[in-house]
N, C-alpha and C positions, 0 to 999 in steps of 0.2 A: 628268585628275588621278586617280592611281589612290588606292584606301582603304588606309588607315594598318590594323594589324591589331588599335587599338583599335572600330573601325568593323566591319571585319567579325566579331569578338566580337560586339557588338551588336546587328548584325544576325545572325549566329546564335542566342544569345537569346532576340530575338524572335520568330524561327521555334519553337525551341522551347515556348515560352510559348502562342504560336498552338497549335500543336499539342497541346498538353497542357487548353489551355480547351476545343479542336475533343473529344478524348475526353470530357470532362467534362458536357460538353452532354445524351450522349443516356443513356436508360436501357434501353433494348434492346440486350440481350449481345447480336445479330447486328450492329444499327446502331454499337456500341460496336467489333464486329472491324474493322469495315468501315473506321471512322475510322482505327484505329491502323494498319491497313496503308497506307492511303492518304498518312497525314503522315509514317511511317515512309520510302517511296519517294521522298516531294516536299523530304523534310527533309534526307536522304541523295544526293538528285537518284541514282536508281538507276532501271535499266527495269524492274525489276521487283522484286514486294514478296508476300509471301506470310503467312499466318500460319492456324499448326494448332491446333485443341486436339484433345488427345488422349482416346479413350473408354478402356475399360479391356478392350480383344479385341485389339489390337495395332495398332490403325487411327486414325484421325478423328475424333468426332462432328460436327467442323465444321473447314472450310479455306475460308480467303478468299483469293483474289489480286487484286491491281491490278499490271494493264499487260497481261493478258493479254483477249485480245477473248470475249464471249460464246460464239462460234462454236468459235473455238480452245479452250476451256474445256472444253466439251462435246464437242470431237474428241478430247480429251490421256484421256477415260475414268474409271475408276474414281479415289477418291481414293486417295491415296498412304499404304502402309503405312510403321507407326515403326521406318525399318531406314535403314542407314549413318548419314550425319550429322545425320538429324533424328534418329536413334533416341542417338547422341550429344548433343545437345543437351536432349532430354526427360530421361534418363534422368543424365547426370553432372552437368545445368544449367550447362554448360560452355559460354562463347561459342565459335565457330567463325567465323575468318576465314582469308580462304583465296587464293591468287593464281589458283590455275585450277581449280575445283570438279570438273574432269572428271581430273585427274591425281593427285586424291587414293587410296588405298587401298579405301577405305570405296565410293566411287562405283560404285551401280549401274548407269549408262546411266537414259535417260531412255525415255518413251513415245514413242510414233513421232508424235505432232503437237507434242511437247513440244519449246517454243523450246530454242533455243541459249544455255546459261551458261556462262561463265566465271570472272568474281572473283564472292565470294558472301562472305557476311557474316551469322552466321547467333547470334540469340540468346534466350536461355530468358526466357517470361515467369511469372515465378514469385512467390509471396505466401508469405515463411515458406521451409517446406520443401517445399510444394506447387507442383509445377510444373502453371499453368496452361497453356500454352501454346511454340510455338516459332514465334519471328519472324524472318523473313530476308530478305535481300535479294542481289541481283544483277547482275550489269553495270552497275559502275557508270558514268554518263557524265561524256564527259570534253573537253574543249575543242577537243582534239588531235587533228589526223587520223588521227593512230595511236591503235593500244591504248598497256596500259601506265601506264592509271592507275586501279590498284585500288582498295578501301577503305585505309583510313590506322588509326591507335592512337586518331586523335581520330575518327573517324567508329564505331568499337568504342565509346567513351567516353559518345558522344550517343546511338548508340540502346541503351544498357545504363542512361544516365537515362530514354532512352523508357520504355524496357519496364517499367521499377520505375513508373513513372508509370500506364503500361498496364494493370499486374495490379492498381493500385486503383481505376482505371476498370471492371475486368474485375467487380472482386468486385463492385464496388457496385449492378451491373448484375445480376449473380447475385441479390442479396439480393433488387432488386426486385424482379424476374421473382419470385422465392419468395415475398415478401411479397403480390405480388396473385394469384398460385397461394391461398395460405391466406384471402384475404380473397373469392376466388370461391366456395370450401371452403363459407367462414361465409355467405354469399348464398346458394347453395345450399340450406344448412341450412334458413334464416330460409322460404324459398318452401319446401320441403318441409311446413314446421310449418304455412303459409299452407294449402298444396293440402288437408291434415288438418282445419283448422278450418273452411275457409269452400265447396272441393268436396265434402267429407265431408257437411257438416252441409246441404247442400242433396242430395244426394243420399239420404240419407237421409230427409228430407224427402220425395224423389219416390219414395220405395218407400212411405211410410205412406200418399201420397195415394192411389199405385195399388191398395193394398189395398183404400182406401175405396171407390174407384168399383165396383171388382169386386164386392165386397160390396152395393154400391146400384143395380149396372145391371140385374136384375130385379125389385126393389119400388122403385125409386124411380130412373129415366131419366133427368129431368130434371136429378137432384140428379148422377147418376153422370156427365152430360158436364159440367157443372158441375169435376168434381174431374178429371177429363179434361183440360180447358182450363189445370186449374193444374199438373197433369202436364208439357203440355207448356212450358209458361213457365219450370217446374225448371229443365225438362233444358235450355232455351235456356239462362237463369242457369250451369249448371254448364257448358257448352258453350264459354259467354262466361269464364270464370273460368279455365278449364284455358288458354281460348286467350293470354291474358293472361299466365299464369305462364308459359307456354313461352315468351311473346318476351322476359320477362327469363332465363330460363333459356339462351336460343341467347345463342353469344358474339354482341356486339354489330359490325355488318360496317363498324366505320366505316374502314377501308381500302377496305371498294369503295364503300360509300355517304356516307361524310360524316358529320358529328357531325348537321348539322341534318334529311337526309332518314331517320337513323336515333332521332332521337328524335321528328320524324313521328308516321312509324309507330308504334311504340312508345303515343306519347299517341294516338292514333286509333286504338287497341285497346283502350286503356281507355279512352277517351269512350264507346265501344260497351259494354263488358264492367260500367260501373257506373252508375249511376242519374245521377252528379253531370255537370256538363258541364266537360269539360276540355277547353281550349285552348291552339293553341302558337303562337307569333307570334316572326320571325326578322328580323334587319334589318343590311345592314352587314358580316355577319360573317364575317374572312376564315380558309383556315384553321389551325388551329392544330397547334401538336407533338401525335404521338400521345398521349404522357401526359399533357398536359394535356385531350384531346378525352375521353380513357378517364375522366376524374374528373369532367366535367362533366358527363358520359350518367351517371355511378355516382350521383353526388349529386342530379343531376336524379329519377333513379328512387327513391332515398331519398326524397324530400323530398313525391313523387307517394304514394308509399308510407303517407306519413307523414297525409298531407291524406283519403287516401280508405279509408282504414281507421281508423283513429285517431279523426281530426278531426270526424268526421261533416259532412262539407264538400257545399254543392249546387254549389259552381261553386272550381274548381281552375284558375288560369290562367301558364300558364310561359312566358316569354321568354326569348332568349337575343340579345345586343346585342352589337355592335362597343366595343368601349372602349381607346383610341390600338390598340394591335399586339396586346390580347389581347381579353378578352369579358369580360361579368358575364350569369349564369345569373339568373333569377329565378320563386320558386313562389311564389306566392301564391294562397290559402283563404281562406275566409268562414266557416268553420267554427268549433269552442266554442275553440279557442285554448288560453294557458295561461299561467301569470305566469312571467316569466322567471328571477323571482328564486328560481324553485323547479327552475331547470334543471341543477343536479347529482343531485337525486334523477331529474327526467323521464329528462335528456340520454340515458343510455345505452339507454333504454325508447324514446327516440322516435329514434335514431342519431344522434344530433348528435355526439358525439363521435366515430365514423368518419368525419361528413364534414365535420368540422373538418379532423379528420387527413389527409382528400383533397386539400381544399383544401390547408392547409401543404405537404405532399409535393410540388405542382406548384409551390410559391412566390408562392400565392393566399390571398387571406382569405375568411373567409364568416361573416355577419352573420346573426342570428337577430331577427326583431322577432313580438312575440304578444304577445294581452291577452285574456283569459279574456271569451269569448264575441263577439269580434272579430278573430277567423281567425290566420293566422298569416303572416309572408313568410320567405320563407329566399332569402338573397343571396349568391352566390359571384364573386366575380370574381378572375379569371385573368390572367397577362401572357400575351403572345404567346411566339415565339421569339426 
């Protein structure tokens, strides 16, 4: 029984719909191209699917394909400069489709590992007057032993909704990349003013003792290894302090290490680095979208931040738990605390308000509990994907 073409509507659609949630999902501009070409080729059913953005020297910053293999990728060479019908499509934001891409005017020949095209279908992804990108696709497939069935007015139609779809996927992806660009910026900062108050002021430190000793290692020995001893305990101090601020300072590797062997580490340099005892305990947990992993190390380290400088905390202890498909983060301190009710004048002094904003951004909450001279906990929980 074949479909009425109220049915296949709907199942188109639905594809479309799929494909436009699949954009929607990620916030990395690379993972963001990757998707649009991919539902771009699957939606269109075409062997191949392409999509450029352009730098501003005449070339790429980035070019994605799907259908072409690894190997092939890497033999086809340099990427492709904006000339004939991409430099068309960038430049007029003009769709282009076409019955034989090799018999057009514009056609340069291709590279000498570069597949074989013929219909192509080729369209701007643009926000405004700003052309992001050019999307295309090729050969399309077809039921038919023969060729002869090119793209169509209504397969123009669907990927010209893609692509309007695509460029708000694109920006929003831009935004956030820029957004934790400026919030690295501000971390940054916050540990530089750290390395000023707390390396400084022990190093200092270890320069007035060594004067001391110098001063007392001929009328008074005893006293000069004395100031010797705390010499070297300084320099361990500031040793331990420098090394601490550099592993929040390195980007965090959780693409090769994991959110949980990178927050580890992380807290096993500060259990070492400060007086208090910090512990981490994991259980369950499977793992998550990068952005969610990048906000639970951010908040986690806020919240350690918060406990061992702040708080005057002896025992600092962080969990991170399985909960259904995503996790809940938890720091808890024994430390002086603080009344909650006074958390508009603290919050921005102790970061509550970035790592609210961390949590929201991933689609998470995060729960504050403290009582003045009875520690504090900070709770974040996350969804999965």
């Amino acid at each position: 029984m074949s479909k009425g073409p109220g049915a296949e509507r709907g199942a188109g659609l639905s594809a479309v719909s799929g494909a436009i949630l699949a954009m929607s999902r990620h916030l990395e501009v690379r993972d963001v191209l990757k998707t649009i070409v991919a539902s771009a080729r699957e939606l269109l059913d075409a062997e191949y699917a392409a999509l450029g953005v352009p730098d501003d020297h005449g070339g790429f910053a980035q070019f994605v394909v799907d259908g072409v293999s690894e190997e092939q990728w890497k033999a086809i060479g340099p990427l492709p400069r904006q000339h004939g019908i991409l430099a068309a499509m960038l430049q007029e934001a003009t769709p282009q489709r076409l019955g034989d891409v090799r018999q057009d005017p514009r056609f340069e020949g291709w590279p000498g590992a570069h597949p074989d095209m013929s219909d192509f279908l080729g369209m701007p992804v643009a926000d405004g007057d700003e052309i992001l990108g050019a999307l295309f696709l090729a050969n399309k497939r077809c039921p038919k032993p023969a060729g002869g069935c090119g793209f169509t007015e209504e397969d123009e139609a669907l990927l010209g909704m893609l692509a309007q779809h695509a460029a708000i996927a694109l920006t929003n992806a831009r935004l956030y990349e820029r957004s934790r660009e400026l919030t690295i910026a501000g971390e940054r900062a916050r540990l530089a003013h750290e390395l000023h108050d707390a390396v400084s002021q022990k190093l200092f430190s270890l320069r007035l003792t060594a004067q001391a000793a110098t001063a007392l290692v001929d009328r008074d020995p005893a006293r000069a290894k004395g100031e010797l001893q705390q010499v070297t305990q300084l320099a361990a101090e500031a040793a331990d302090e420098l090394r601490a601020a550099v592993v929040e300072l390195r980007p965090a590797a959780l693409d090769e290490d994991g959110l949980i062997a990178t927050l580890r580490t992380q807290i096993q340099v500060l259990d070492r680095a400060h007086s208090a005892k910090v512990t981490f305990a994991s259980q369950g947990l499977r793992a998550l979208p990068a952005a969610q992993e990048e906000a639970v190390l951010r908040v986690a380290q806020e919240a350690l931040h918060n406990a061992l400088r702040h708080a005057d905390a002896q025992r600092v202890d962080v969990t991170l738990v399985r909960h259904g498909q995503g996790a809940v983060l938890r720091v808890a301190d024994d430390g002086r605390g603080f009344d909650p009710g006074t958390v508009r004048r603290a919050g921005r002094h102790l970061g509550l308000v970035s790592m609210r904003d961390r949590a929201s951004g991933v689609g998470g909450t995060l729960t504050v509990e403290s009582e003045p001279g009875k520690g504090t906990a900070v709770e974040m929980e996350v969804p999965g994907g």
